[in-house]
CHARMM internal coordinates of N, CA and C (Angstrom, degrees):
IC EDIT
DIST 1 N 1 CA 1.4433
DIST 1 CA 1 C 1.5303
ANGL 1 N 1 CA 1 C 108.79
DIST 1 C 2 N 1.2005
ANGL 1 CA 1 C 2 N 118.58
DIHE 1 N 1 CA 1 C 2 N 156.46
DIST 2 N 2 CA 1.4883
ANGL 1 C 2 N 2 CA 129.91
DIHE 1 CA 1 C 2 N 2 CA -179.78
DIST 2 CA 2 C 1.2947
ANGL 2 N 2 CA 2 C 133.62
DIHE 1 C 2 N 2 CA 2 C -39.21
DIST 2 C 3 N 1.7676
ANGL 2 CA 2 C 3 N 79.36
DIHE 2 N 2 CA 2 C 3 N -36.72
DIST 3 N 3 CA 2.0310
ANGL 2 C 3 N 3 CA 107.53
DIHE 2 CA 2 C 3 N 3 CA -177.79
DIST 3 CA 3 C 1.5445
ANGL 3 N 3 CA 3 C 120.54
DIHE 2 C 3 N 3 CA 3 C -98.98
DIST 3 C 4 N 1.6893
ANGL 3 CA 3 C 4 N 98.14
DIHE 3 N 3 CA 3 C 4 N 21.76
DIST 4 N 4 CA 1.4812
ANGL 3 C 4 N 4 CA 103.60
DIHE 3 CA 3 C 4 N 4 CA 173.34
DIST 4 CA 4 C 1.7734
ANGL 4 N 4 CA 4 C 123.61
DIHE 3 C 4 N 4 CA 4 C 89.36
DIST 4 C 5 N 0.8123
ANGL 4 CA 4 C 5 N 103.86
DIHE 4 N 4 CA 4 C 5 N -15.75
DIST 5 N 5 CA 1.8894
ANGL 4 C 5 N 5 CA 124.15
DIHE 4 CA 4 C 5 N 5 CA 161.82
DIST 5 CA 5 C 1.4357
ANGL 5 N 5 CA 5 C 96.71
DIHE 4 C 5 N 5 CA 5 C -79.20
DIST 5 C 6 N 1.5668
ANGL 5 CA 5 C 6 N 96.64
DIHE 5 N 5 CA 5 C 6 N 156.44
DIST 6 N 6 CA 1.3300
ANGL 5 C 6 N 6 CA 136.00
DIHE 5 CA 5 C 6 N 6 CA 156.90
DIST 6 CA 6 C 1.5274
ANGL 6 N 6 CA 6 C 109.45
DIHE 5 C 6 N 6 CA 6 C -108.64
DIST 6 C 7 N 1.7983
ANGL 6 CA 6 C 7 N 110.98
DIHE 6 N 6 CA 6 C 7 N 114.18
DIST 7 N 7 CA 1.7823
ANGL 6 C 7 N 7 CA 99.07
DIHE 6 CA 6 C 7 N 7 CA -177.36
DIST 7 CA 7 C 1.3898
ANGL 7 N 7 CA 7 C 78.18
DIHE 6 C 7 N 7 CA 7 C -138.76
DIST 7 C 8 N 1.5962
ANGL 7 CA 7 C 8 N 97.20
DIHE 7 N 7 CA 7 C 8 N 152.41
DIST 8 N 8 CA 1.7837
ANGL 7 C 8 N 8 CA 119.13
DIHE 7 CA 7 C 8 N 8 CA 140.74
DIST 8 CA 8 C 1.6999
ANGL 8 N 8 CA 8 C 103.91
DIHE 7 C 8 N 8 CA 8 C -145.45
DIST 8 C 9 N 1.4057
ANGL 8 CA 8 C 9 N 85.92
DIHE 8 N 8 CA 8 C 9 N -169.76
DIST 9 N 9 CA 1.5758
ANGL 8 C 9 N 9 CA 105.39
DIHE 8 CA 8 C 9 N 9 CA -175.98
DIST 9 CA 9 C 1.9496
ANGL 9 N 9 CA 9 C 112.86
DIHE 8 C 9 N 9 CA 9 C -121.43
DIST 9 C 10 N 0.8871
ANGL 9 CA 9 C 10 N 94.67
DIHE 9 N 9 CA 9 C 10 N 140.54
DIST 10 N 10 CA 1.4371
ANGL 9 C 10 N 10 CA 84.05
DIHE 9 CA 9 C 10 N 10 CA 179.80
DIST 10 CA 10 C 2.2937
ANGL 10 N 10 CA 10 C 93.99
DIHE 9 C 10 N 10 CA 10 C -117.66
DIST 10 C 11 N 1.0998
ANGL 10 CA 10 C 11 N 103.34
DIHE 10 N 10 CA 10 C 11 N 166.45
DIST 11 N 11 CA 1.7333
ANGL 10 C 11 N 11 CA 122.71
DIHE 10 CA 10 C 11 N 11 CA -179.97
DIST 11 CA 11 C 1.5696
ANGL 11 N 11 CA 11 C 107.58
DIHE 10 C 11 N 11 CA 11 C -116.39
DIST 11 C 12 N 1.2737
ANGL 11 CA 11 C 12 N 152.20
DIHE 11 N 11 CA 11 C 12 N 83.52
DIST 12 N 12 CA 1.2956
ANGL 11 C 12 N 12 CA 144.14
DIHE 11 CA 11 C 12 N 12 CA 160.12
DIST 12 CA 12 C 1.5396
ANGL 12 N 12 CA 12 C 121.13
DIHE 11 C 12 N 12 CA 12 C -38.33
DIST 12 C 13 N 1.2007
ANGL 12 CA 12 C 13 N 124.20
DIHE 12 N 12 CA 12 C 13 N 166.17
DIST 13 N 13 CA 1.5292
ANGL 12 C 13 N 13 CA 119.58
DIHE 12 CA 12 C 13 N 13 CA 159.32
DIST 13 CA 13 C 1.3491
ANGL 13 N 13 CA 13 C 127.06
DIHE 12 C 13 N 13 CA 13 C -81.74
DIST 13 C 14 N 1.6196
ANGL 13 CA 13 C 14 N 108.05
DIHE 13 N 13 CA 13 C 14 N 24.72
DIST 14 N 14 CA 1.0538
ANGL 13 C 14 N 14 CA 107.64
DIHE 13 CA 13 C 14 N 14 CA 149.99
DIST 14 CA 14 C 1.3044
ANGL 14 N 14 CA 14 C 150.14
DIHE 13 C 14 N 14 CA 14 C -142.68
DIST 14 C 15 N 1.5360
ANGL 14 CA 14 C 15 N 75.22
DIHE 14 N 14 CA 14 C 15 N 37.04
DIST 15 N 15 CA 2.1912
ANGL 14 C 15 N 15 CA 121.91
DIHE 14 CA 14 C 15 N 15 CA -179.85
DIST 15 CA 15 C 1.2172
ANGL 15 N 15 CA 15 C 101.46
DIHE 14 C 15 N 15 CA 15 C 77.75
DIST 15 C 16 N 1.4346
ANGL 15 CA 15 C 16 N 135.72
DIHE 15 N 15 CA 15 C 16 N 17.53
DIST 16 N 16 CA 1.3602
ANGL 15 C 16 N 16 CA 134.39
DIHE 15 CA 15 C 16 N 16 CA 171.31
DIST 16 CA 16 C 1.5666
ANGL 16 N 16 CA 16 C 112.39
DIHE 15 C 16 N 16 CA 16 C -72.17
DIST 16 C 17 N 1.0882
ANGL 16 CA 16 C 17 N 114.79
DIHE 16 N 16 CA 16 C 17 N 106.23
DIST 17 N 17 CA 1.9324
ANGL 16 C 17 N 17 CA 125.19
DIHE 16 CA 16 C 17 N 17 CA 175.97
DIST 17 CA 17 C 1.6137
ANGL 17 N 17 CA 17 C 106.89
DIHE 16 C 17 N 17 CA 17 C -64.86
DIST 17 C 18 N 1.1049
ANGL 17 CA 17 C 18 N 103.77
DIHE 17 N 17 CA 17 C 18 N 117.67
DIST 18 N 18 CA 1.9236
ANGL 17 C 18 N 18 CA 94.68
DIHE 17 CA 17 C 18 N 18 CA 174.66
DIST 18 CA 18 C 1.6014
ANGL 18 N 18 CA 18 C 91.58
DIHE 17 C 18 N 18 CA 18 C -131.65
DIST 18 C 19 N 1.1785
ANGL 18 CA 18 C 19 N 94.68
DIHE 18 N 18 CA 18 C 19 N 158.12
DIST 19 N 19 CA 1.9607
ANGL 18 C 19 N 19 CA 120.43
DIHE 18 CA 18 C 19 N 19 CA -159.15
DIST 19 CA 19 C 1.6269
ANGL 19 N 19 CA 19 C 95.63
DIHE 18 C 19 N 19 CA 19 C -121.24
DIST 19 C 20 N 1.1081
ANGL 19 CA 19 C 20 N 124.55
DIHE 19 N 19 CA 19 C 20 N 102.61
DIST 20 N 20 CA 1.7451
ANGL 19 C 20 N 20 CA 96.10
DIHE 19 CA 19 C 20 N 20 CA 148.03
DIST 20 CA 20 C 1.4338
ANGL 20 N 20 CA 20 C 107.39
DIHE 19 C 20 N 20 CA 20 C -144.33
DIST 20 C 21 N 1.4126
ANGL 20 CA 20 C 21 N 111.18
DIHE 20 N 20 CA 20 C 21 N 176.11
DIST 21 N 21 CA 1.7427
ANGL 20 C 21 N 21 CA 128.12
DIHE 20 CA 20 C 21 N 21 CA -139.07
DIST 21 CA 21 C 1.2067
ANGL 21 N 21 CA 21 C 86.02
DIHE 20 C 21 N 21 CA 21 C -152.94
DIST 21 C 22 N 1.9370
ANGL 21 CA 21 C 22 N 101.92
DIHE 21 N 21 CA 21 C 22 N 154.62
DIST 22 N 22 CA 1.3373
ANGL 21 C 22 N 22 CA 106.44
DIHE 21 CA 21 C 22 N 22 CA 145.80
DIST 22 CA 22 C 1.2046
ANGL 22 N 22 CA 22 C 97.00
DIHE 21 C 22 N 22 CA 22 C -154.72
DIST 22 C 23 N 1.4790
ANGL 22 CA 22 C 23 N 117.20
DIHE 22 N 22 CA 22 C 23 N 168.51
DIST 23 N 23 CA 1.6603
ANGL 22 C 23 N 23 CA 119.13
DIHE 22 CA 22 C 23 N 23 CA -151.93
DIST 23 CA 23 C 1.9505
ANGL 23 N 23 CA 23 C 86.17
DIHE 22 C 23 N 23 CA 23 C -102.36
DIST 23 C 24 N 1.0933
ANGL 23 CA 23 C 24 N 100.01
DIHE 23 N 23 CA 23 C 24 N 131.51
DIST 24 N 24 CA 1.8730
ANGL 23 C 24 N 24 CA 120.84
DIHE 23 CA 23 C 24 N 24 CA 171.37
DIST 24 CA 24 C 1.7153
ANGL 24 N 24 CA 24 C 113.81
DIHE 23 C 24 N 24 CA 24 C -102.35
DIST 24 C 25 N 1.2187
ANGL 24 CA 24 C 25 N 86.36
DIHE 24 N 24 CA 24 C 25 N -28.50
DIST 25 N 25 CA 1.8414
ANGL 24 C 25 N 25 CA 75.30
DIHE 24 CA 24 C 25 N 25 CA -176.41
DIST 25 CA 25 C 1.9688
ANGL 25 N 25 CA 25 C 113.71
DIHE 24 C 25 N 25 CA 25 C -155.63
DIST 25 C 26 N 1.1499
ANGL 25 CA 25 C 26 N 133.65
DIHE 25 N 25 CA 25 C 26 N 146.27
DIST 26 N 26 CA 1.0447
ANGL 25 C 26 N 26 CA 99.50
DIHE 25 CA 25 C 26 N 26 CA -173.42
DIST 26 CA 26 C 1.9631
ANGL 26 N 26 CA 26 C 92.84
DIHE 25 C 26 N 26 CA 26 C -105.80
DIST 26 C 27 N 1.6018
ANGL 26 CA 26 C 27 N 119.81
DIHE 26 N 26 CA 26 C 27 N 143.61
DIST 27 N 27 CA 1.1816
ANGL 26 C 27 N 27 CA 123.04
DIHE 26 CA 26 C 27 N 27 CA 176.38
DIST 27 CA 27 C 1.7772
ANGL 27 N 27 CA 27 C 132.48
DIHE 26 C 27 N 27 CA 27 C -105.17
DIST 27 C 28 N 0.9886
ANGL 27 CA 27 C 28 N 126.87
DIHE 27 N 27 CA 27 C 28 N 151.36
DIST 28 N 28 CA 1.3312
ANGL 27 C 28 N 28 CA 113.03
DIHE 27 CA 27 C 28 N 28 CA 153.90
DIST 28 CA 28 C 1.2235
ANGL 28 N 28 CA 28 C 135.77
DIHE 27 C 28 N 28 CA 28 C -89.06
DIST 28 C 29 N 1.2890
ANGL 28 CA 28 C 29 N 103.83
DIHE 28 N 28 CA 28 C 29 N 152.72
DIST 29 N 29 CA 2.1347
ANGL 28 C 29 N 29 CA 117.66
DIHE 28 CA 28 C 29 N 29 CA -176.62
DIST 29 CA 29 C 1.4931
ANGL 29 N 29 CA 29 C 103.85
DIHE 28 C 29 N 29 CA 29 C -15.89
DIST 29 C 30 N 1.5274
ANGL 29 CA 29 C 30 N 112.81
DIHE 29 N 29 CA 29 C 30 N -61.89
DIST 30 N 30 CA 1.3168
ANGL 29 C 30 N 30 CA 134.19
DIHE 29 CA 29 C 30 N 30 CA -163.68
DIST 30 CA 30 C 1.8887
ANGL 30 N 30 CA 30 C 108.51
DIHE 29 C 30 N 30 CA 30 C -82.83
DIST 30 C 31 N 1.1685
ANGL 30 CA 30 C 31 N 127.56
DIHE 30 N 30 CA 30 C 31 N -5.70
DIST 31 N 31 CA 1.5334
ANGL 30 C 31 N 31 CA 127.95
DIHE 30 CA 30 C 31 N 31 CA 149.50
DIST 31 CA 31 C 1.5352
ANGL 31 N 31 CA 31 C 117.25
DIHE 30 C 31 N 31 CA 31 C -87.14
DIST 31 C 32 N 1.3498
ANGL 31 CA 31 C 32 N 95.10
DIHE 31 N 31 CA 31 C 32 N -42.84
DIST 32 N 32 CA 1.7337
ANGL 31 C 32 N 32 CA 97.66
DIHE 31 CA 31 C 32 N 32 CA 176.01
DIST 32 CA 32 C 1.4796
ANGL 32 N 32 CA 32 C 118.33
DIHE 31 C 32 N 32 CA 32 C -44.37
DIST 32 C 33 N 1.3771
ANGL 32 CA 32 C 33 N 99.66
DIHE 32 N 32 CA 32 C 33 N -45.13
DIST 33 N 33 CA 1.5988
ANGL 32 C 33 N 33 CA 117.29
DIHE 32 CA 32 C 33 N 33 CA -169.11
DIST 33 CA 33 C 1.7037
ANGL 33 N 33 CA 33 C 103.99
DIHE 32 C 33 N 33 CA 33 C -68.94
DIST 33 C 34 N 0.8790
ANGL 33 CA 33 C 34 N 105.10
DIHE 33 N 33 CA 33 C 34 N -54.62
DIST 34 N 34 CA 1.3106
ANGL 33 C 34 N 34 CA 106.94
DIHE 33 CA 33 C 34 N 34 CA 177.50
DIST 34 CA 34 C 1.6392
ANGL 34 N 34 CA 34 C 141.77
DIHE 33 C 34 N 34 CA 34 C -49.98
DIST 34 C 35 N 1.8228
ANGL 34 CA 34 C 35 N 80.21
DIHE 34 N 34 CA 34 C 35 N -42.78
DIST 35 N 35 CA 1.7889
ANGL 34 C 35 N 35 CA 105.71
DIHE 34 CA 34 C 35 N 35 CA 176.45
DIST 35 CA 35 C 1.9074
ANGL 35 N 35 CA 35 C 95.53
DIHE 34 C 35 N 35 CA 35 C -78.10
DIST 35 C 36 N 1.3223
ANGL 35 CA 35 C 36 N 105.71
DIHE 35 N 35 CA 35 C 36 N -31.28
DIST 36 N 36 CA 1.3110
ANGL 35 C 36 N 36 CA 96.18
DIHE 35 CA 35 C 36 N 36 CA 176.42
DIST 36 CA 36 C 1.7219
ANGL 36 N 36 CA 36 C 123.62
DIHE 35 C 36 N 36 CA 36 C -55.22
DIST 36 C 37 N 1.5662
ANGL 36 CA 36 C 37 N 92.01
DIHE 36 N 36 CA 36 C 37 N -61.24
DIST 37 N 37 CA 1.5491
ANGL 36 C 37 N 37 CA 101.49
DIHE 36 CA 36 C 37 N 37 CA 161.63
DIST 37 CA 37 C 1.6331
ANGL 37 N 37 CA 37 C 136.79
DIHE 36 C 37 N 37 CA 37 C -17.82
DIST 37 C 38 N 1.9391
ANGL 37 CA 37 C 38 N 103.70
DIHE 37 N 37 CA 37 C 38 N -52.72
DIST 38 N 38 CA 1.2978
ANGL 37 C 38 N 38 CA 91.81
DIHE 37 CA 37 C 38 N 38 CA -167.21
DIST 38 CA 38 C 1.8003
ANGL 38 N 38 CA 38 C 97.33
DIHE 37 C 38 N 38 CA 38 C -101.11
DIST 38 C 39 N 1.6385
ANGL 38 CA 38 C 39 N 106.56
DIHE 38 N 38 CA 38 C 39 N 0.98
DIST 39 N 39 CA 1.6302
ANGL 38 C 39 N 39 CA 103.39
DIHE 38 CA 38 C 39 N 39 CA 166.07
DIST 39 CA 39 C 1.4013
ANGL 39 N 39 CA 39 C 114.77
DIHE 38 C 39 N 39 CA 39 C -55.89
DIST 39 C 40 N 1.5410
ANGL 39 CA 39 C 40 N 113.38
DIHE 39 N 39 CA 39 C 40 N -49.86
DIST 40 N 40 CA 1.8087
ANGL 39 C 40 N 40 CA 119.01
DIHE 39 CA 39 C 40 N 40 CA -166.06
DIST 40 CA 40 C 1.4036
ANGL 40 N 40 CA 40 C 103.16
DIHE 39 C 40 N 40 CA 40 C -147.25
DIST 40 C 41 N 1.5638
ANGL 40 CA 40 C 41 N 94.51
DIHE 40 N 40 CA 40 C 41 N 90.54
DIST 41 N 41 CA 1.8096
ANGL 40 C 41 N 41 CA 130.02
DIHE 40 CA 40 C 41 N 41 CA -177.83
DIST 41 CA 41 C 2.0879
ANGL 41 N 41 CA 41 C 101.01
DIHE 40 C 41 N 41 CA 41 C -51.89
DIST 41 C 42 N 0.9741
ANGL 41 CA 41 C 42 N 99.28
DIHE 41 N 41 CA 41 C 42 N 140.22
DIST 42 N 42 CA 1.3383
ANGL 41 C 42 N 42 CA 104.95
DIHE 41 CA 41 C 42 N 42 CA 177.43
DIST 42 CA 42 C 1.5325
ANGL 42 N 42 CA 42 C 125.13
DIHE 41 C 42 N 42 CA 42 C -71.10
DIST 42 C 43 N 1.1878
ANGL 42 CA 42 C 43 N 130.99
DIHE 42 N 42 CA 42 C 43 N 120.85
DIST 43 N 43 CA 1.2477
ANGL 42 C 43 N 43 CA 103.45
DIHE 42 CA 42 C 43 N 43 CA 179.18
DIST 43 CA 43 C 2.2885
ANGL 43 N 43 CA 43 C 95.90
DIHE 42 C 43 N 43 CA 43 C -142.63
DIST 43 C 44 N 1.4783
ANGL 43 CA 43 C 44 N 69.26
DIHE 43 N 43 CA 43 C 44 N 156.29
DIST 44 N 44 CA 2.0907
ANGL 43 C 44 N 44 CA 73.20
DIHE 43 CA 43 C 44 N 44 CA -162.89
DIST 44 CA 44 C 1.4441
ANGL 44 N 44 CA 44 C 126.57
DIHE 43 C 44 N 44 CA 44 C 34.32
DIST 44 C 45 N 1.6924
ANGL 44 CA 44 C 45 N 96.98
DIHE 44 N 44 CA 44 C 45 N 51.41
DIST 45 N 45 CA 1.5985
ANGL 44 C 45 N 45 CA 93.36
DIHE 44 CA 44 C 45 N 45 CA -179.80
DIST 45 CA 45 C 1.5756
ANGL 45 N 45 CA 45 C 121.38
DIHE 44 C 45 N 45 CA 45 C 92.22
DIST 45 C 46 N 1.3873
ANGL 45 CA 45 C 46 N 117.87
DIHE 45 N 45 CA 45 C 46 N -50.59
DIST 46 N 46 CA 1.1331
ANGL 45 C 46 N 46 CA 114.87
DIHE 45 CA 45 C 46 N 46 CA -166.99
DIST 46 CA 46 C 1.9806
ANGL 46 N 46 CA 46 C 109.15
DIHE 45 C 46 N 46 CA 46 C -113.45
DIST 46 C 47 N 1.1158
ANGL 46 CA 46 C 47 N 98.20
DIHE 46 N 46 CA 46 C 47 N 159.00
DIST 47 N 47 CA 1.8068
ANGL 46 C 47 N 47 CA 91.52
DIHE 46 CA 46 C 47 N 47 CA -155.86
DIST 47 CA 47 C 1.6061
ANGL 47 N 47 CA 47 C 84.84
DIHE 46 C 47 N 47 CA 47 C -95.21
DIST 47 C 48 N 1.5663
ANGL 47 CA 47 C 48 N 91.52
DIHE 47 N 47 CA 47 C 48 N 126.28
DIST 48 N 48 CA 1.7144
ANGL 47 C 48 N 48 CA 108.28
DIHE 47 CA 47 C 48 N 48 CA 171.88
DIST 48 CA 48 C 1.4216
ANGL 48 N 48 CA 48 C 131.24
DIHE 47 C 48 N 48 CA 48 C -78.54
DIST 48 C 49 N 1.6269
ANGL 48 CA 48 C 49 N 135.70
DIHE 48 N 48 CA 48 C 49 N 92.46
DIST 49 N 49 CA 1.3922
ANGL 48 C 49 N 49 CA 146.17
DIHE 48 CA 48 C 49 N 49 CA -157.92
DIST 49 CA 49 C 1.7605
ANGL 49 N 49 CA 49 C 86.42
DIHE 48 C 49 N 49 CA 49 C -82.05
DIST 49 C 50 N 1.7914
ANGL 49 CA 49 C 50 N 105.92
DIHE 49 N 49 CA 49 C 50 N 122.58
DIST 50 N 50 CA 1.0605
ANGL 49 C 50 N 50 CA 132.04
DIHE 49 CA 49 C 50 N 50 CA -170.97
DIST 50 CA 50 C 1.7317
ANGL 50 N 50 CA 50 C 97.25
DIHE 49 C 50 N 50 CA 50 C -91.26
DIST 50 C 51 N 1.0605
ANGL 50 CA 50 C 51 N 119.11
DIHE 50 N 50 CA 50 C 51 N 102.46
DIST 51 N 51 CA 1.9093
ANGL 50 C 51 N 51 CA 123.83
DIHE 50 CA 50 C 51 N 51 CA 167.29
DIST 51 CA 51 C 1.6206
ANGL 51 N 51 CA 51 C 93.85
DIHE 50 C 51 N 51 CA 51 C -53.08
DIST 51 C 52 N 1.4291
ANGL 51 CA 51 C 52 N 114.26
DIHE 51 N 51 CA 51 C 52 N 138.13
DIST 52 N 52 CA 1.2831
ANGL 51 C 52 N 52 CA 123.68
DIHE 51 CA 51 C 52 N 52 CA 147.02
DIST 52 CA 52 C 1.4365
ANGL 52 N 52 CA 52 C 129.09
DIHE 51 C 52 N 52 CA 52 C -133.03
DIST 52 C 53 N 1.0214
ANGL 52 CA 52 C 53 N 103.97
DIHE 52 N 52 CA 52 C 53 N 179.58
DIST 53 N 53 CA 1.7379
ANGL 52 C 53 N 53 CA 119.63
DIHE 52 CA 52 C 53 N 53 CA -178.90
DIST 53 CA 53 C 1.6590
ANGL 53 N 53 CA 53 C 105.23
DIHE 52 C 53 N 53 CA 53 C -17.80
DIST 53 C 54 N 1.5540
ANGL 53 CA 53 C 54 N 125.56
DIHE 53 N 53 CA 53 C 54 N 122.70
DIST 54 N 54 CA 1.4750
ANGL 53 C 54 N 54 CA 103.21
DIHE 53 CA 53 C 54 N 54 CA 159.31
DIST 54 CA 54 C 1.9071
ANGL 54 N 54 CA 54 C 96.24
DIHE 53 C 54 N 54 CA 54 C -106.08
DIST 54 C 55 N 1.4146
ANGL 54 CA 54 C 55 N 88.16
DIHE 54 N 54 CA 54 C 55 N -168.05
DIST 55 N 55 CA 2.1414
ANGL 54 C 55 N 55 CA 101.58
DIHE 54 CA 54 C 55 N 55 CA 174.70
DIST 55 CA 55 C 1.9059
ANGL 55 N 55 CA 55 C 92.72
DIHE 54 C 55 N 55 CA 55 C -53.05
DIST 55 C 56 N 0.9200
ANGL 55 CA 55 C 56 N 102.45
DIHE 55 N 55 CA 55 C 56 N -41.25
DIST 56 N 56 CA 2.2825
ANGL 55 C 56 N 56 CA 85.59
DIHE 55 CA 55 C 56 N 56 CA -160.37
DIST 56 CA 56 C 1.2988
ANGL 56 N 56 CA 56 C 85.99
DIHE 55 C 56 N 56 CA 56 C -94.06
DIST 56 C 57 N 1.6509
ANGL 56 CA 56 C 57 N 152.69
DIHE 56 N 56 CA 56 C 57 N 59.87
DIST 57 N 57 CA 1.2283
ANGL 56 C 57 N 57 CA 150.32
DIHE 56 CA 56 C 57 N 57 CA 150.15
DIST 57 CA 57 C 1.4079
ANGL 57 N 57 CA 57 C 112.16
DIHE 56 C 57 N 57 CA 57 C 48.88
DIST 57 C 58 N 1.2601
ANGL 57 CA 57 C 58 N 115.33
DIHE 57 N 57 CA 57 C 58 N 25.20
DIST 58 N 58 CA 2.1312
ANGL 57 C 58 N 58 CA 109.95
DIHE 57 CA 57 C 58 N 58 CA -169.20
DIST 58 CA 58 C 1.8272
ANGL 58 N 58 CA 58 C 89.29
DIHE 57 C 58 N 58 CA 58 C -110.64
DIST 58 C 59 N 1.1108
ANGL 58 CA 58 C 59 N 123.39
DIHE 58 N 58 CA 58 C 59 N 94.91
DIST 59 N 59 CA 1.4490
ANGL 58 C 59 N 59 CA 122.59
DIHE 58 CA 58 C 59 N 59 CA 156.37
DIST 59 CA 59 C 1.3051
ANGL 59 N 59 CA 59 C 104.79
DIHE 58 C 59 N 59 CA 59 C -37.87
DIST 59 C 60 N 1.2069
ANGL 59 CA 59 C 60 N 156.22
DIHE 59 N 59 CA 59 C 60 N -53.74
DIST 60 N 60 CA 1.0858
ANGL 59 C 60 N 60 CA 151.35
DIHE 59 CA 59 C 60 N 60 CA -178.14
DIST 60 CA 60 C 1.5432
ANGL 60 N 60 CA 60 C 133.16
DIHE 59 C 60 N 60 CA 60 C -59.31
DIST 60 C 61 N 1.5370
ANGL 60 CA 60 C 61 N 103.29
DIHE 60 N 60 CA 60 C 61 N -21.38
DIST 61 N 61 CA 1.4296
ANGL 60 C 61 N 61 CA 123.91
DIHE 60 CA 60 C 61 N 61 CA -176.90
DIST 61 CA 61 C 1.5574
ANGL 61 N 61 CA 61 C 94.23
DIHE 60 C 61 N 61 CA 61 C -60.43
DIST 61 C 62 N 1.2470
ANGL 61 CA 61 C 62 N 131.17
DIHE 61 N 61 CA 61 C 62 N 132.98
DIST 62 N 62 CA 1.6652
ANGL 61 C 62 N 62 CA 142.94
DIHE 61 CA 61 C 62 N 62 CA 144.53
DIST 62 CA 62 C 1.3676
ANGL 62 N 62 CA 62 C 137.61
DIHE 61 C 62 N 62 CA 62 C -106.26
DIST 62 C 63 N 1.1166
ANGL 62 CA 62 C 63 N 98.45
DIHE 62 N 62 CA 62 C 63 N -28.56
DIST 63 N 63 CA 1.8551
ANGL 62 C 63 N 63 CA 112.55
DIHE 62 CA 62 C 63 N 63 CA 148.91
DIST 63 CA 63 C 1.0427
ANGL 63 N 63 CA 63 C 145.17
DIHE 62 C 63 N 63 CA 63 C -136.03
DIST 63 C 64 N 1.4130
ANGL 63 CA 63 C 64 N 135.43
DIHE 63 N 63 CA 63 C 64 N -115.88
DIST 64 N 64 CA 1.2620
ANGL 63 C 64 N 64 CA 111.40
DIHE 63 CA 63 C 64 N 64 CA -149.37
DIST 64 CA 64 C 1.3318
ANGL 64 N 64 CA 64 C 102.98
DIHE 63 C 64 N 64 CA 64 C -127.51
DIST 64 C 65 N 1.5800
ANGL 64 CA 64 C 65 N 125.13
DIHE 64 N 64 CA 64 C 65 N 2.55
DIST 65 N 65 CA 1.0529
ANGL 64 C 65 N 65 CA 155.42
DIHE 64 CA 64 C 65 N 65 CA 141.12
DIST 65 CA 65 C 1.1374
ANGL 65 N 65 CA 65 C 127.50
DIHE 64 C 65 N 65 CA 65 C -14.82
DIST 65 C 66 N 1.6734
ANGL 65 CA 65 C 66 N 119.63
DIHE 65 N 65 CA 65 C 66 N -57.08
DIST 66 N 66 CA 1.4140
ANGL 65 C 66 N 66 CA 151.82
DIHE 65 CA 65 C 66 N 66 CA -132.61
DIST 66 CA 66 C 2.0832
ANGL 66 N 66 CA 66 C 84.91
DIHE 65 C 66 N 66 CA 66 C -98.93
END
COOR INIT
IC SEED 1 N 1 CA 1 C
IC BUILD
């Protein structure tokens, strides 16, 4: 991630969402910002959050639904 962690999410079989992280590097204000930058490119002003891959392959999936 941008802010120097390593995160994902994992899905159980029993739709339980679990999160875990671990810290890789520690950064400053002024790297964060930056690494942020070329994570989610600007477009018309407002910064565009890129959907990716979940566990059932549907980029589109957002919860727990899917």
């Amino acid at each position: 991630m941008f802010w120097g962690d390593r995160y994902g999410q994992l899905l159980d079989r029993f739709g339980h969402r679990w999160s875990v992280a671990t810290h890789l590097r520690d950064m400053t204000p002024d790297e964060m910002h930056e690494a942020m930058l070329k994570a989610m490119p600007m477009q018309g002003g407002t910064t565009a959050l890129r959907a990716g891959p979940t566990l059932h392959g549907n980029a589109n999936c957002h919860d727990n639904a899917c």
